[in-house]
C-alpha positions in Angstrom: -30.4 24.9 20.7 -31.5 23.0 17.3 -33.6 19.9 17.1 -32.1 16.1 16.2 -33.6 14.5 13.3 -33.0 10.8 13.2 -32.3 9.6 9.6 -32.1 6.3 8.3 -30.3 5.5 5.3 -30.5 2.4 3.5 -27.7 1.4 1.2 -28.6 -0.6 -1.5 -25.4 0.1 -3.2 -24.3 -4.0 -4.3 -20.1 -4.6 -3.1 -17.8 -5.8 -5.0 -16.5 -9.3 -3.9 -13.4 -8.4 -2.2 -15.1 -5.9 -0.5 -16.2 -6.0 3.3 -18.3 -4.1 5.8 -15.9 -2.3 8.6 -18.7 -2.1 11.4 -15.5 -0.8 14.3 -15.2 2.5 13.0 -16.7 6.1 13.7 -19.1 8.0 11.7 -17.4 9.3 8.4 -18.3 12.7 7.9 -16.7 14.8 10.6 -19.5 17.0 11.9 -21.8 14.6 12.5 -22.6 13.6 16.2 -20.3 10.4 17.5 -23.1 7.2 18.4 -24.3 6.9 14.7 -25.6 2.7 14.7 -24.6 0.5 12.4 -26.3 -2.7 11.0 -25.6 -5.2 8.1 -28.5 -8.1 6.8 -25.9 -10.8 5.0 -27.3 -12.0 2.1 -27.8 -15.9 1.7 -24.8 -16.9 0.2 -23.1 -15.0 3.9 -21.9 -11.9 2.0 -23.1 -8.4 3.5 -24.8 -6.6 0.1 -27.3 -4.3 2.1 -27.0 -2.2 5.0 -28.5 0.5 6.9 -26.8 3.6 9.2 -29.1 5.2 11.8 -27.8 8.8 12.3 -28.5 12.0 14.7 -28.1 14.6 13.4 -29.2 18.8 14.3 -31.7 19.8 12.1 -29.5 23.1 10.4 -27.2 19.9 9.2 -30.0 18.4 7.8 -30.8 21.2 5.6 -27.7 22.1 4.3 -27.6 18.3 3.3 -30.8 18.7 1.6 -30.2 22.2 0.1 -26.8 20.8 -1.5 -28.7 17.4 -2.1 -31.6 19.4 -4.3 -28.5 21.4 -6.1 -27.3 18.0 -7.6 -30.6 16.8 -8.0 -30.0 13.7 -5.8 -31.9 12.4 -2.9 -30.8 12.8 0.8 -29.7 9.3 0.9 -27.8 9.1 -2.7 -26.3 12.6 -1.7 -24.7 11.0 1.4 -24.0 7.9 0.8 -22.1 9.2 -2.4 -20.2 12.4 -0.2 -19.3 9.6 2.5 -18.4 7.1 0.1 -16.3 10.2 -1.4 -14.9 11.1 1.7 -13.7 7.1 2.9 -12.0 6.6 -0.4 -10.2 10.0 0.3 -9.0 8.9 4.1 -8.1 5.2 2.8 -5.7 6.9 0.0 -3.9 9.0 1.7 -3.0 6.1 4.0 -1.9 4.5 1.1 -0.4 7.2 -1.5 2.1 9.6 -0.6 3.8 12.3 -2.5 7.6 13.1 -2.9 9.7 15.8 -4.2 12.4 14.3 -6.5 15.5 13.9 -4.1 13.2 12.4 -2.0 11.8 10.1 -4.8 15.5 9.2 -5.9 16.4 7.9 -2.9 13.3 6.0 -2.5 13.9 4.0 -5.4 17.4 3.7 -4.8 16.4 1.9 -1.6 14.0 0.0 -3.6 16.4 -1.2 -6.6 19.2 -2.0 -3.6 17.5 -3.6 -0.8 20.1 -4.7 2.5 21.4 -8.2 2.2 18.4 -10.4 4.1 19.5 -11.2 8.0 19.1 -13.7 10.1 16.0 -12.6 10.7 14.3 -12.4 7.6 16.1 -15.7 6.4 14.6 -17.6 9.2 10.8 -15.8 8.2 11.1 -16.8 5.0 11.9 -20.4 6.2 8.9 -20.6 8.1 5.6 -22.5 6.7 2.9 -19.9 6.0 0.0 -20.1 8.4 -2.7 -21.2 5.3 -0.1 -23.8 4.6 -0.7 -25.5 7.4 
């Protein structure tokens, strides 16, 4: 049985302004262990700008992060931070893009260009006062 090693990355990495910190979800790359902590220091305007991520991880996984992170010549953290930023921006596209073959692509559009006459439904939603209106 291998070793843990706790690591602790700090990202110093600044966020763009629309961006935010999602705290709720699991580790990002797959093989490490599940129970990885979390933690954000706001910065005094309230906006998160720096945070750390405690991991576990078996000591063979540490090595072939630092073999591959020597290869680039980038540090452990840079290495990681930049595969699981990688990675994140991966998962959140494919959420987002999709792929088509032509017919399919037609008839996409054609939906698109022709929507359904609105219903009672929508008419009445679009009606309504929008929450920040109020």
């Amino acid at each position: 049985m291998t070793g843990l090693v706790t690591l602790r990355i700090d990202n110093v990495d600044t966020l763009p302004n629309n961006a935010r910190m999602v705290k709720s979800h699991a580790p990002i790359l797959a093989d490490l262990p599940s129970g990885a902590a979390t933690s954000a220091e706001p910065s005094p305007s309230g906006a998160e700008v720096k945070g750390s991520i405690n991991l576990r991880i078996e000591t063979q996984t540490r090595q072939l992060i630092d073999d591959a992170a020597a290869i680039l010549g980038k540090t452990r953290t840079e290495f990681m931070i930049e595969s699981a930023r990688a990675l994140a921006i991966d998962v959140l596209l494919d959420q987002r893009l999709f792929a088509l073959d032509s017919e399919r692509y037609d008839a996409f559009v054609h939906v698109l260009d022709n929507p359904p006459a609105p219903g009672p439904k929508l008419r009445a939603l679009l009606r309504r006062v929008p929450a920040w209106k109020t």
